[in-house]
C-alpha positions in Angstrom: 58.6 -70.6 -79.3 59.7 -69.3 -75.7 62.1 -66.6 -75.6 65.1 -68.6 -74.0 66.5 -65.6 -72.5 69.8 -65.5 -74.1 71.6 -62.6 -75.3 71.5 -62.6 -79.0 75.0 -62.1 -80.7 74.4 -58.7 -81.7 74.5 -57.6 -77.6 77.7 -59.5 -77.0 79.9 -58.4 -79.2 83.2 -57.0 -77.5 82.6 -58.6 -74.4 86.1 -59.7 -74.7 87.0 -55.9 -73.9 85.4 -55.3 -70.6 86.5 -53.9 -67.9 85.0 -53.1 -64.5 85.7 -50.0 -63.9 84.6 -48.6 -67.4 81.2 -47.4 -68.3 80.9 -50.1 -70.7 81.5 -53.2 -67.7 78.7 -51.1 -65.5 76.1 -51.1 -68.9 76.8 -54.4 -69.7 76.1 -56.1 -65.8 73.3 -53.9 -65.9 71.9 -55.7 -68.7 72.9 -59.1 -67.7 71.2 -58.1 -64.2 67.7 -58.2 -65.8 68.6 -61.2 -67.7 69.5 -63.3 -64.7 66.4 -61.2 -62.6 64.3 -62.3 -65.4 65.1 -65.8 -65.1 65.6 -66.5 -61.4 62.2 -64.9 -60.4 60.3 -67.4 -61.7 62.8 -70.3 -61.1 62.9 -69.2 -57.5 59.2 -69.1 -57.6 59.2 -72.5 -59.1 61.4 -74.2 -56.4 59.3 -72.8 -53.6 56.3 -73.7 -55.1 58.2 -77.2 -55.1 59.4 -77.2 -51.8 55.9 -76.1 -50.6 54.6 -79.4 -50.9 56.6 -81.1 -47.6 56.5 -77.9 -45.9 52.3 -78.1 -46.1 52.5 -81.8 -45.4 54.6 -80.8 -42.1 52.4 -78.1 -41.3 49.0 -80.2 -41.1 50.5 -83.1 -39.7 52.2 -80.6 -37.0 48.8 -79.4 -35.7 47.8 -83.1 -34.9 50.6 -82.9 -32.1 53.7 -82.8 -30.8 54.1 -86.4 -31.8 53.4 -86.4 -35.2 55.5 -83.3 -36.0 58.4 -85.0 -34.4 58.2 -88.0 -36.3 57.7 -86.3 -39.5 60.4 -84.1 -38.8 62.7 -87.0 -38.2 61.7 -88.7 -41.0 61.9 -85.8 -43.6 65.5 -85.4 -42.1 66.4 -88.8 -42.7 65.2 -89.1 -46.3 66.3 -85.5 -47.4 70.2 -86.7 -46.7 69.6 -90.3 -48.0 67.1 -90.0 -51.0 66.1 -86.6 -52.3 69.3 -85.0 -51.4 71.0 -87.5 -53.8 68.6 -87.5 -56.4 69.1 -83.6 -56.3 72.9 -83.3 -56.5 73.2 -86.6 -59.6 71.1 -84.0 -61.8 72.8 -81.3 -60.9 75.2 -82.5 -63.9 72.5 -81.8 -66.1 72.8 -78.2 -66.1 76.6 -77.8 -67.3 76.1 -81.1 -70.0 72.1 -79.4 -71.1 73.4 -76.2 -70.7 76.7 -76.2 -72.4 74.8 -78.3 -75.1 72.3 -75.5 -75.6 74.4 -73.5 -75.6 76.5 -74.4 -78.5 73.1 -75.3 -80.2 73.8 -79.2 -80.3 69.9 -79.5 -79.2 69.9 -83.3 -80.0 71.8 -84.2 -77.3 69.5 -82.4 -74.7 67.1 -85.3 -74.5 70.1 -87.5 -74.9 71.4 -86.6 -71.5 67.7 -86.4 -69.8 66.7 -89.2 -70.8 70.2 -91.3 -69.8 69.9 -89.3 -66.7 66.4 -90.7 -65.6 67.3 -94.5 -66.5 70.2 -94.0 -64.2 68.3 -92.5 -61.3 66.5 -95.6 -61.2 68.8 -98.3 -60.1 69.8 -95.4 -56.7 66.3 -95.3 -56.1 65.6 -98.9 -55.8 68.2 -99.1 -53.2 67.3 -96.4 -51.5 63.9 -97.4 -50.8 65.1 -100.5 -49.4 66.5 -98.4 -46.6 63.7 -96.6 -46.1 61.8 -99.9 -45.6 63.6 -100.2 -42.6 64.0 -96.7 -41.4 62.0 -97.2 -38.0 64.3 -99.9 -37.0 67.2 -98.3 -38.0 66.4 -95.2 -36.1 65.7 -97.3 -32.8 69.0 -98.9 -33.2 70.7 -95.4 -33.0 68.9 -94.5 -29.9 65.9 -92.8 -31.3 62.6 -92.6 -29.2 60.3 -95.2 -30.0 57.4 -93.8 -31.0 58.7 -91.2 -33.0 60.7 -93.9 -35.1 57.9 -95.7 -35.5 55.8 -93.0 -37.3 58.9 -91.8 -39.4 59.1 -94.8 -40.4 55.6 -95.2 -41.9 55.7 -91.5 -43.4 58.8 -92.5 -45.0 57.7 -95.5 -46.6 55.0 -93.7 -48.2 57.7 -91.5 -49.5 58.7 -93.9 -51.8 56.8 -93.0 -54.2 57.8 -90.1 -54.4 61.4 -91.0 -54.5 61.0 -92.7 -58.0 59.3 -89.5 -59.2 62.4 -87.2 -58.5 64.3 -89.5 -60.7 62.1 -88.3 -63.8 60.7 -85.0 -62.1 64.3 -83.3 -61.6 65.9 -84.4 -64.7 63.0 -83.3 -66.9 62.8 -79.8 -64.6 66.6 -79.2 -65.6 65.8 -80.5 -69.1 63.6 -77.2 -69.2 65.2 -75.1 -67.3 68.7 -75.0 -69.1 66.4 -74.2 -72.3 65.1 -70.8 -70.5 62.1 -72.6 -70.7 61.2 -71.4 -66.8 57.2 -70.3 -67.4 56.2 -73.8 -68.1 57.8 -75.1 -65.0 56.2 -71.8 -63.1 52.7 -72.6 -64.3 53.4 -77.2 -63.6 54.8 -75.8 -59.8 51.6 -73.9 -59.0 49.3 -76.1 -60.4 50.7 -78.8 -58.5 50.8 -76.9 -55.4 47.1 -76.1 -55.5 46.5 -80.2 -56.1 48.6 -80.9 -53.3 46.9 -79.0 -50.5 43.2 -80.1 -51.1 44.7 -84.0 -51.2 46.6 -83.2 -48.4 43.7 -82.1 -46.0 41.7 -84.7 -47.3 43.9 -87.5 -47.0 44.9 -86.0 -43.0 41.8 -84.8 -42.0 39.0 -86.7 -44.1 40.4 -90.1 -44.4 42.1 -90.0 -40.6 45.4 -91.4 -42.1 47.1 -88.8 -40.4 50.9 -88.6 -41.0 50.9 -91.1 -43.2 47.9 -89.0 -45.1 50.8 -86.3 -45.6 52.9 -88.6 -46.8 50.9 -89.9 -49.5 49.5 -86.6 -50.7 53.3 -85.5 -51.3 53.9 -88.3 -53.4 50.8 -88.3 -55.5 51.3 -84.5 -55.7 55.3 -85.3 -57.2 53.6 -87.9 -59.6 51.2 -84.9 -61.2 54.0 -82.7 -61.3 56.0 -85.2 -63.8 52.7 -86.4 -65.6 52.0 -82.5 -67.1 55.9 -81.8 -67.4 55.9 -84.8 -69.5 53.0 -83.8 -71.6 54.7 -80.4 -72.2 57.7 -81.7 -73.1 56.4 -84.3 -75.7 53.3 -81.9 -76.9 54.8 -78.9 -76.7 56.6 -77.1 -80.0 58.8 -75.3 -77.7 60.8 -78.6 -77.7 60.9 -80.2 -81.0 64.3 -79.3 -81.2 65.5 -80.9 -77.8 63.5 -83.7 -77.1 65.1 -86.6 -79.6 66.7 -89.6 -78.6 69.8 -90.9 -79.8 70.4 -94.3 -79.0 73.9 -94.8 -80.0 75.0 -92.2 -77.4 72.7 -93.4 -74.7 76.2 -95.3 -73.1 78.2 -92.2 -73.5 75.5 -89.5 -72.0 75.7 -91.5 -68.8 79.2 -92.0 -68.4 79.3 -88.0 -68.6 76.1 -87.4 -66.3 77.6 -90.1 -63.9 81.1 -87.8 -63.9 79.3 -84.6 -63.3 76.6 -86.1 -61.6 78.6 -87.8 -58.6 80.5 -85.1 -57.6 77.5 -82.8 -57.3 75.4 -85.5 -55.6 78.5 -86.2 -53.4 78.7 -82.2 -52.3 74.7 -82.0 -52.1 74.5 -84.8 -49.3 77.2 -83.2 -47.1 75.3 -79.6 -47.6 71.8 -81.4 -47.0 73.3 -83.4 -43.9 74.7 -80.5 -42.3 71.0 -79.5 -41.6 69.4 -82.9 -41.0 71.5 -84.0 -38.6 71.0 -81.7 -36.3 67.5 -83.2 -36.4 68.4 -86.2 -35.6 70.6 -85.4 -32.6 67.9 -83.5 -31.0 66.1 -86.9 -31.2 68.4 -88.1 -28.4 67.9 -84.7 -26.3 66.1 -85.4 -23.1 62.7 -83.7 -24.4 62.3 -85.5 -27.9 59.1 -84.2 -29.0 59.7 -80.6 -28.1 63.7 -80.2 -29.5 62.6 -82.5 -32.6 59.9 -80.4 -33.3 61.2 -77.2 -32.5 64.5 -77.9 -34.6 62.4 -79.0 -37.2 60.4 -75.8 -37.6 63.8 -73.7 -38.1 65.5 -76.0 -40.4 61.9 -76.3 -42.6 62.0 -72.6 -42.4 65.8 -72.5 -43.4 65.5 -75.0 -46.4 62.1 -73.1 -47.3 64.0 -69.5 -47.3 67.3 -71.3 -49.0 65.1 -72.6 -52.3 65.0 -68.7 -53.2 68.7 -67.9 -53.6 69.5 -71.9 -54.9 66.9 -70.2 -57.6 69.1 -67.7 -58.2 71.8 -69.8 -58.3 70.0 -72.0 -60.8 69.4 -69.1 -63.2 73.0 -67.9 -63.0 74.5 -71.6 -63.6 71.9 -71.4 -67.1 72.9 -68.6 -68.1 76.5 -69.1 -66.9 76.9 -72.9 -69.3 74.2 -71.2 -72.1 77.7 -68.7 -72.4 80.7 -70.4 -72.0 78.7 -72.7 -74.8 78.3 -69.9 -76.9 81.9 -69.4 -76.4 81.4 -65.7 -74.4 83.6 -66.5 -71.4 83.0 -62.4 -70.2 79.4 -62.7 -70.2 79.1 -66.1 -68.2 81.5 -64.1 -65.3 79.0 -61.2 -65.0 76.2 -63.5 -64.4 78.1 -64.7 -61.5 78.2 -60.9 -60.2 74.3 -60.4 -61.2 73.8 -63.6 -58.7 75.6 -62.0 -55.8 73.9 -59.0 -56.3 70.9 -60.9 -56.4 71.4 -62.8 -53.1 71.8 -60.1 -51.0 69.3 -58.2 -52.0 67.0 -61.4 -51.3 68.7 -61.9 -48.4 68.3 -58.8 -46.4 64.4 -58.7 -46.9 63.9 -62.1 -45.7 65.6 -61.7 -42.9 63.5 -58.3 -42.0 61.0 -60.0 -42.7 61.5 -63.0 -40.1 62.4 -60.8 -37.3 59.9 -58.7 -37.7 57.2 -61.4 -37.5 59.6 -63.9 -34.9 56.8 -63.6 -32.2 54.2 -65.2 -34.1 55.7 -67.3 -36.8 55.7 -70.5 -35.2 51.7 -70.6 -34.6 52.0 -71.4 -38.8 53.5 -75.1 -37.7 52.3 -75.6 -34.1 49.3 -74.8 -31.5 51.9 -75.3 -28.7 52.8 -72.1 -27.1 56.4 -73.8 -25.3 57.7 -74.5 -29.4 56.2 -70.9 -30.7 58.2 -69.4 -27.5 61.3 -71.8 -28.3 61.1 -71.1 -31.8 60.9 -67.1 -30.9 64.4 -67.7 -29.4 65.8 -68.8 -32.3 65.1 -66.9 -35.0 67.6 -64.2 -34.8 69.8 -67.3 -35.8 67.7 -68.0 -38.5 67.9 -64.3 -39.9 71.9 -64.7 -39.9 71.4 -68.5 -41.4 69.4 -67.0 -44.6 72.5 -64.8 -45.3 75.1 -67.4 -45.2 73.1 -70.2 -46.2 72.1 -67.7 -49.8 75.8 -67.0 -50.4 76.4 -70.6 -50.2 73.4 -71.4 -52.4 73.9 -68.5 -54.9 77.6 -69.2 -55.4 76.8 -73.5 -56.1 75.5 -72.4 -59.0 79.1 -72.0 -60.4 81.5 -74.8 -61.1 84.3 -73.2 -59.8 83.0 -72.2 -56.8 81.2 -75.0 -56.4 84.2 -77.1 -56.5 85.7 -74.7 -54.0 82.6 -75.2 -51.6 82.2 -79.0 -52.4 86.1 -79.4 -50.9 85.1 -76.8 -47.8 82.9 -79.4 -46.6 84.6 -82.0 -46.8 87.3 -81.0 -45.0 85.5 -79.5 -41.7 83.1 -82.9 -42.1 86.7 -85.3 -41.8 88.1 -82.4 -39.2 84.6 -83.0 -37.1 84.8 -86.6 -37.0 88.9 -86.8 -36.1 90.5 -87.7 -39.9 
């Protein structure tokens, strides 16, 4: 069986007793350092490797014009705050009920709440592909250039698909993930992004379907990903522990994910939003196809870059809920220090890294030399967005500060719009 990562009992004891200024406190977060490192590399490697998949589709579709990359950048806006962004944040309860569960060693009720969380992803999914049915009208009706609604709105509805598979992908990733189990997800990531980007040039490039091509290979690519995570988790001896069923608490499992899950969804759309809309307001900018496109390249680049330290985050929420369930409260707070630490180590190289390379970066999304030059501007913005945006990321991975966040954002959201 997989080592979970948790500290046994014996390298624990006196927690209670720590203090930060003694030798002790600076052995002890040393230690819980490597635990967290340990965990959040491959985690973090696991949600690029997942985020990957639109970024390629984006890519291709962005070198067959100004045109397409707008529209798929408006669409990929628009479904990120009203689909995936949703479906992200109502799992996101998953990782204090899994983790808390695991924790305390009541392994039953793992697959309990995974699989109550699925069946009630599916009803939000239904409805949300109704609106994305109608996304190209919609857009036009808030001003949106024509043409670029009209291709958003086929790429979106060939999201759909893909939609339906978050509802069993993310569940079943944090089903995993609060386990320690993050090598299996690693190795279903990678293979699923070397599936995606053959299917993706084929579909684009081979079959002409263009856009809609991208579309399509991202959610055939989501579907493969859930097909060998599900085979793992029913075949594998890792979880004959955690993958029962039981029936009679199915009611009661939702109820809890629903009051954890809302919340977290509730917080995730306003975070996601924040971003997205900027992409759609540039739709109504005099130059459409170059602010769409050029906006689009950041934020991709943003969201890309952010996926690392909400990896870190995700480690530090495990092994913050695997704690408190174990009932080691002193622990669980210097995982919250080992994520900090963490971010800003991450943080600082990527943002070298990006201004370093600013002159030539946006050749990766574009042939145009105006959006490389626009997007050349832009980037030391970008550099101070991958600090802020990581301490944000890094700190969500903590109820309490999550919380604290969640309310942040509402209030400057009702203070924008006059409440």
């Amino acid at each position: 069986m997989e080592d979970p990562l948790l500290l046994g009992d014996d390298q624990v004891t006196n927690t209670g007793s720590l203090k930060p200024s003694t030798p002790t406190w600076r052995k002890s977060f040393t230690a819980e350092l490597k635990n967290v490192s340990l965990m959040a590399a491959p985690m973090s490697t696991v949600t690029v490797a997942q985020y990957l998949l639109p970024v390629i589709s984006v890519m291709v579709a962005g070198h067959r014009g100004e045109l397409q990359l707008s529209g798929v950048a408006l669409a990929t806006a628009f479904t990120n705050v009203s689909g995936f962004s949703i479906m992200y944040g109502l799992v996101g309860a998953l990782e204090t009920l899994c983790g808390q569960a695991y924790g305390a060693k009541q392994y039953t009720k793992l697959g309990t709440y995974t699989y109550s969380a699925i069946v009630s992803n599916v009803p939000f999914c239904l409805l949300i592909s109704i609106l994305w049915f109608y996304m190209d009208k919609l857009l036009v009706s808030i001003g949106q250039d024509p043409d670029i609604s009209r291709v958003a709105g086929s790429y979106a509805v060939c999201l759909i698909p893909a939609l339906f598979s978050q509802a069993v992908q993310q569940p079943l990733t944090r089903f995993l993930q609060t386990q320690g189990l993050v090598l299996p997800l690693l190795y279903c990531a990678v293979t699923t992004l070397l599936f995606h980007i053959p299917v993706c040039l084929v579909l684009v490039y081979k079959f002409g379907l263009g856009s809609n091509g991208a579309a399509l290979a991202i959610s055939l690519s989501y579907w493969f990903n859930v097909l060998i995570l599900a085979l793992y988790v029913r075949f594998s001896s890792s979880c004959v522990e955690t993958r029962g069923f039981v029936s009679d608490d199915f009611v009661s499992s939702a109820k809890q994910f629903f009051q954890y899950g809302i919340p977290s969804a509730a917080m995730a759309c306003i975070e996601w939003s924040l971003f997205e809309f900027l992409v759609l307001s540039s739709g109504l900018l005099p130059n459409p196809k170059l602010e769409t496109s050029v906006l689009s390249i950041c934020l991709t680049t943003g969201s890309l870059h952010y996926v690392i330290p909400m990896g870190i985050g995700a480690a530090g929420s495990t092994r913050i809920s695997n704690e408190l369930g174990a009932g080691n409260p002193e622990v669980a707070r210097l995982a919250v220090f080992a994520g900090i630490f963490l971010w800003f180590l991450e943080a600082t190289i990527c943002s070298t890294l990006l201004f370093t390379c600013r002159n030539i970066f946006g050749y990766a999304f574009s042939n145009s030399k105006e959006v490389v030059d626009y997007v050349t501007e832009l980037s030391p913005l970008l550099c101070l967005s991958f600090m802020v945006d990581g301490f944000s990321a890094v700190l969500g991975g903590n109820k309490k500060f999550k919380n604290f966040i969640y309310h942040i954002r509402l209030k400057i959201c009702f203070t924008c719009f006059g409440f």
